[in-house]
C-alpha positions as CSV (number, residue, x, y, z in Angstrom):
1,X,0.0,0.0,0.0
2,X,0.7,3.3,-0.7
3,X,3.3,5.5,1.5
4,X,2.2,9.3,1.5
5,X,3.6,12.5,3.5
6,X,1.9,14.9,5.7
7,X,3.3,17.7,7.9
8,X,3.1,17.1,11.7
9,X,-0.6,16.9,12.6
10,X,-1.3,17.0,16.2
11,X,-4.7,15.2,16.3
12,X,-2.8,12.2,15.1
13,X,0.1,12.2,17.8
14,X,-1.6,9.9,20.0
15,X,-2.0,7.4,17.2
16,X,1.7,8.0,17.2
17,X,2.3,7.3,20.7
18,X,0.4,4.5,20.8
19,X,2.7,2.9,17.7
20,X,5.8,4.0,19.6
21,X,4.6,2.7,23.0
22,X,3.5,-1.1,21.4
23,X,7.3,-0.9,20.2
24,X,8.9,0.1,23.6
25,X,7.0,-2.0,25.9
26,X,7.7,-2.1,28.9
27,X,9.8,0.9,28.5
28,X,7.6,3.5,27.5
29,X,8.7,7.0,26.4
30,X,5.9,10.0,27.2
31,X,7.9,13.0,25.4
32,X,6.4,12.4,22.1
33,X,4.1,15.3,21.2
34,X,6.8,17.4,23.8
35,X,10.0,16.5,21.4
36,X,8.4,17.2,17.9
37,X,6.9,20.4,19.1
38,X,10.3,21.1,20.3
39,X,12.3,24.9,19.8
40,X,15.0,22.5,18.2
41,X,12.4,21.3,15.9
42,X,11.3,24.5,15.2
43,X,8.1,23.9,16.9
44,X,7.2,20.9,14.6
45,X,8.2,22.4,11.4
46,X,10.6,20.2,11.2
47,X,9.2,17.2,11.6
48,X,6.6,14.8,9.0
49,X,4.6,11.7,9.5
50,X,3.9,8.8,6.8
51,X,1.0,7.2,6.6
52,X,-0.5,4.3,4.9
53,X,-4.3,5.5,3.5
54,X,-5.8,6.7,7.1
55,X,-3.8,4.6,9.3
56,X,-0.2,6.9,11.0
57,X,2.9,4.7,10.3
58,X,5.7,6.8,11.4
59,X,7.0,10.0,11.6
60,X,10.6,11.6,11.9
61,X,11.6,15.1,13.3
62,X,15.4,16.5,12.7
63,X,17.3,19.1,14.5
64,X,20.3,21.2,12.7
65,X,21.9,22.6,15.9
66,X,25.3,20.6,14.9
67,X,25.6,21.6,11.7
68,X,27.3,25.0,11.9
69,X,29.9,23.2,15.0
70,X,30.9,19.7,13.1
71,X,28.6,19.5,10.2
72,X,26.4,16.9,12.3
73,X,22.7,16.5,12.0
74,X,20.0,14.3,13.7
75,X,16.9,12.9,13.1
76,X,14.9,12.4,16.7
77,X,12.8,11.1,17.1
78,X,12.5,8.8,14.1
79,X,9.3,6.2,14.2
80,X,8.6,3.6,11.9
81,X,5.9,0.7,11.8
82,X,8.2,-1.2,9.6
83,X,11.9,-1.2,7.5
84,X,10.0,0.1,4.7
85,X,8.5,2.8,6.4
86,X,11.9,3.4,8.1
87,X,13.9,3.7,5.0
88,X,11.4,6.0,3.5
89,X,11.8,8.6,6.1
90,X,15.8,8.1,6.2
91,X,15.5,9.5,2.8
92,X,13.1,12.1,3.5
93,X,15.4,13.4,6.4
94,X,18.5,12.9,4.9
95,X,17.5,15.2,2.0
96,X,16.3,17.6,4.3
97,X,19.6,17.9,6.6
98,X,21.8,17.8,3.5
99,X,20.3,21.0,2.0
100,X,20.9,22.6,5.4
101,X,24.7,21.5,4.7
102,X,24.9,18.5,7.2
103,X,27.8,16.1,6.6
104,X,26.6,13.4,8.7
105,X,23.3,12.1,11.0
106,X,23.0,10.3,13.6
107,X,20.3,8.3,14.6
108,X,19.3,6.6,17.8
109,X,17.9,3.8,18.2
110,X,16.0,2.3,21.7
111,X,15.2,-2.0,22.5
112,X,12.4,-3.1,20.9
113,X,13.1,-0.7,17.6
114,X,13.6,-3.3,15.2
115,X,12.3,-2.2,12.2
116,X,14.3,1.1,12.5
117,X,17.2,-0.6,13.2
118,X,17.0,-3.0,9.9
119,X,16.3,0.3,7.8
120,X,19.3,2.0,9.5
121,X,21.3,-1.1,8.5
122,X,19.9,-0.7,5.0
123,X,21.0,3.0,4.5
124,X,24.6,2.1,5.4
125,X,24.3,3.8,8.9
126,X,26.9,2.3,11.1
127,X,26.9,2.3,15.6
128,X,28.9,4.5,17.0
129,X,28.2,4.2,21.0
130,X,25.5,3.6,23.7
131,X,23.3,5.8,26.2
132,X,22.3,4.3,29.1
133,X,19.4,5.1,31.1
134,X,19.8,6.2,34.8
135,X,17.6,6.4,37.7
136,X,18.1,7.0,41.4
137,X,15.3,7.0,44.0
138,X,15.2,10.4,46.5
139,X,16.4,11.3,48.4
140,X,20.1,11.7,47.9
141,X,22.3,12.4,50.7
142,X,22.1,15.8,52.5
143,X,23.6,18.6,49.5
144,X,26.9,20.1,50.2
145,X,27.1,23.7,50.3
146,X,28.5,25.3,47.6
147,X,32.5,26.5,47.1
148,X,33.6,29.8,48.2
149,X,33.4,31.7,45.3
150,X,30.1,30.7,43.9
151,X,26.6,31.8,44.3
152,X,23.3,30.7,42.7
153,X,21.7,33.1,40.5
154,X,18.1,33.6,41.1
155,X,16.0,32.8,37.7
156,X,14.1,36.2,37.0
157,X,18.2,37.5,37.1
158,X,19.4,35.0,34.4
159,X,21.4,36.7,31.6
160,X,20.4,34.5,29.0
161,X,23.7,35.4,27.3
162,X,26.1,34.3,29.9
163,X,24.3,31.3,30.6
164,X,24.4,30.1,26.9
165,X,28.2,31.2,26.9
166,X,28.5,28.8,29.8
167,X,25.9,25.9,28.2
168,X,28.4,26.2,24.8
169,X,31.8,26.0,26.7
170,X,31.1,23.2,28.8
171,X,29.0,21.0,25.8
172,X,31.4,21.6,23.3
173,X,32.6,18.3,21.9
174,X,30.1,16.3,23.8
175,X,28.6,13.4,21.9
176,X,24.7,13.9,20.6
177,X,24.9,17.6,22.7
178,X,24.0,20.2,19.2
179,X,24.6,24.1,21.4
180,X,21.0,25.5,21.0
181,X,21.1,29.1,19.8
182,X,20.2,31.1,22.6
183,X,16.6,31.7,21.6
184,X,15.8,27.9,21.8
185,X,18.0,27.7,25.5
186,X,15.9,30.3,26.4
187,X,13.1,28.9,25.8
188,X,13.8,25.0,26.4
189,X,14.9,26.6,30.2
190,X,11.9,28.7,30.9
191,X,9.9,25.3,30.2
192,X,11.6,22.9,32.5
193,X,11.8,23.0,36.3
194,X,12.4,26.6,37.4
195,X,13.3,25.5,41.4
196,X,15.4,22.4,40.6
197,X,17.5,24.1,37.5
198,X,20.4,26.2,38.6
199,X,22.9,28.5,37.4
200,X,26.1,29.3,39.4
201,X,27.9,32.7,39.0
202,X,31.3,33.6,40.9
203,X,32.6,37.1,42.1
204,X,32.6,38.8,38.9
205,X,29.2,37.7,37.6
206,X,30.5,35.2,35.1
207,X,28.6,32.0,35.1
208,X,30.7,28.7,35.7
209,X,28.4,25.9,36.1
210,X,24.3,24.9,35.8
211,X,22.3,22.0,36.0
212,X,19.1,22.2,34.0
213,X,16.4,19.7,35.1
214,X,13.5,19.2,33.2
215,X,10.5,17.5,35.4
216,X,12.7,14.8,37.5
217,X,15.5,14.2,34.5
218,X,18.4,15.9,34.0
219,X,18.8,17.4,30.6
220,X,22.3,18.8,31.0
221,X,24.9,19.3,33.9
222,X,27.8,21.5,33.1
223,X,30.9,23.1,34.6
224,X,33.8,25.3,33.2
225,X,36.9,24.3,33.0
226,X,38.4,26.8,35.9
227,X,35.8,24.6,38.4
228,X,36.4,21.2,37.6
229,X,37.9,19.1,39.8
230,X,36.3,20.3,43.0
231,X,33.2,18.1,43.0
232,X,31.0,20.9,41.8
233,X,29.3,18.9,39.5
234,X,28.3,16.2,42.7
235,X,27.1,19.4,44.5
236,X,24.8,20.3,41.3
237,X,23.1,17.1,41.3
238,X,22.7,16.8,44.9
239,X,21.5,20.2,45.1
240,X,18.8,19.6,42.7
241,X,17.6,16.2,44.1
242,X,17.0,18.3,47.2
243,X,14.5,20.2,45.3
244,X,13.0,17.5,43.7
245,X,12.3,15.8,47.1
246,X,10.4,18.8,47.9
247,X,8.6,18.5,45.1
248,X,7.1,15.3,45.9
249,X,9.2,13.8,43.3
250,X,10.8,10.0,44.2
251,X,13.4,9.4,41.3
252,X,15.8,11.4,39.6
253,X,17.0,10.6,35.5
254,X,19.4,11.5,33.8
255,X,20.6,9.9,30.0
256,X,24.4,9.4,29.7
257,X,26.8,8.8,27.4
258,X,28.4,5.3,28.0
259,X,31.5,6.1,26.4
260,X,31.6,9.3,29.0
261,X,33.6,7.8,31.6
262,X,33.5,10.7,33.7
263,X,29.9,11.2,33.9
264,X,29.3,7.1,34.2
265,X,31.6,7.2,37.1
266,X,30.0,10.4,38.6
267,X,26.2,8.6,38.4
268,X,27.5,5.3,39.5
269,X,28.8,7.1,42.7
270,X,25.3,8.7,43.3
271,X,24.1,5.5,43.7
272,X,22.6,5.7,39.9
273,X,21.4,2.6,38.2
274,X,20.6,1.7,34.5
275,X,16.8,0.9,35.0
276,X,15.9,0.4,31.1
277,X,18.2,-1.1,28.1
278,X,20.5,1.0,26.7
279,X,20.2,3.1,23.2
280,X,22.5,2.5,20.2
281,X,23.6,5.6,18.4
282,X,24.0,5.8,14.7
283,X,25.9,7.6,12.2
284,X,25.8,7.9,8.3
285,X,28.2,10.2,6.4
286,X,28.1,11.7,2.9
């Protein structure tokens, strides 16, 4: 049967979930509608489904942060009922990141994914590394203070500037990690959670180190260069998990990059554990 296009249709992304959910089982992903409406997706703009006559079969959304740092682009999250479907929206995308002068995409790819995997496969996509998946129950131990030197800056005070000259330092070179403009930072930070985010300034104003926490998961911890080795990155976390507690929340997430030893080493310490398989990242060049 026939394979036809549409843009992203929002009646139909519960048709959507419910495909990816039957796939992921018992692993289930809720982010769905949350990702392709996404600033980095340019609020769904970037992002089709495929159907087959009335019933949804897939969809793929693509984000071109990368492109201007390494010429890397990525299609997340890419959905597919089958290889055929898969491959069909591998091309789609890859047309579409190509004219935007991407040299590469990546793709990943979570258990129970199989027919995106074969069309991956098919396309000449090869795996590069893993995430894995970590979860911690709250509460964590008591938070440190913080170092002589640092204080937190409150968030109606954020200088959205500083903070993504701090986000771009301390990502740069991290795997699957595209620097947001600082429109979309804005933005992604003004929707997560306001009380367990932080941002750390020292004497002079200049912003060293944040932790940005969307719901109870961790969407990006870093610190600058001048303040690593001191533990500050611990503090962050520890920090945050306190607000989470009073939140009412029991768990904290966070996604890591296995072949991040540093970070793997810093969760394990936490008493983190992986509490779902872990995802396979793939990459295709031109």
């Amino acid at each position: 049967m026939t394979l036809h296009i549409t843009p992203l249709l929002p009646d139909a992304l519960p048709m959507l979930q419910d495909l990816w959910n039957r796939q992921l089982a018992p692993h289930l992903v809720h982010t769905l509608a949350h990702d392709l409406q996404s600033p980095a997706r340019a609020h769904g703009r970037n992002a089709v489904m495929i159907w087959r006559a009335e019933q949804v079969a897939g969809c793929v959304g693509w984000v071109t942060l990368g492109i201007a740092a390494d010429g890397c682009a990525y299609a997340s999250p890419l959905i597919a009922a089958d290889a055929e479907v898969a491959m069909a929206l591998i091309e789609i995308v890859s047309e579409e990141v190509r004219a935007a002068g991407a040299q590469r995409l990546r793709v990943s790819v979570r258990a129970g994914e199989d027919a995106k995997r074969e069309g991956l496969r098919r396309a000449g996509f090869s795996a590069l590394f893993e995430f894995a998946n970590f979860s911690r129950a709250l509460p964590l131990a008591v938070p440190a203070s913080l170092p002589p030197g640092l204080h937190a800056v409150a968030g109606d005070a954020i200088d959205w500037g500083k903070l993504h000259a701090c986000y771009a330092e301390t990502f740069a070179g991290v795997p699957n990690s595209p620097i947001p403009e600082q429109a979309a930072l804005r933005e992604e930070w003004l929707a997560a959670n306001p009380r367990a985010s932080l941002v750390l300034a020292d004497a002079d104003g200049a912003y060293q180190a944040f932790a940005l926490i969307d719901g109870c998961s961790v969407e990006g911890v870093g610190v600058r260069l001048a303040w690593r080795g001191r533990g500050l990155a611990e503090t962050l976390y520890r920090l945050a998990a306190a607000q989470l507690q009073s939140q009412n929340e029991t768990e904290m997430r966070a996604l890591v990059a296995a072949s991040n030893g540093a970070s793997m080493r810093l969760h394990q310490k936490l008493g983190f554990s992986e509490y779902a398989p872990r995802w396979s990242v793939y990459e295709l060049g031109w």
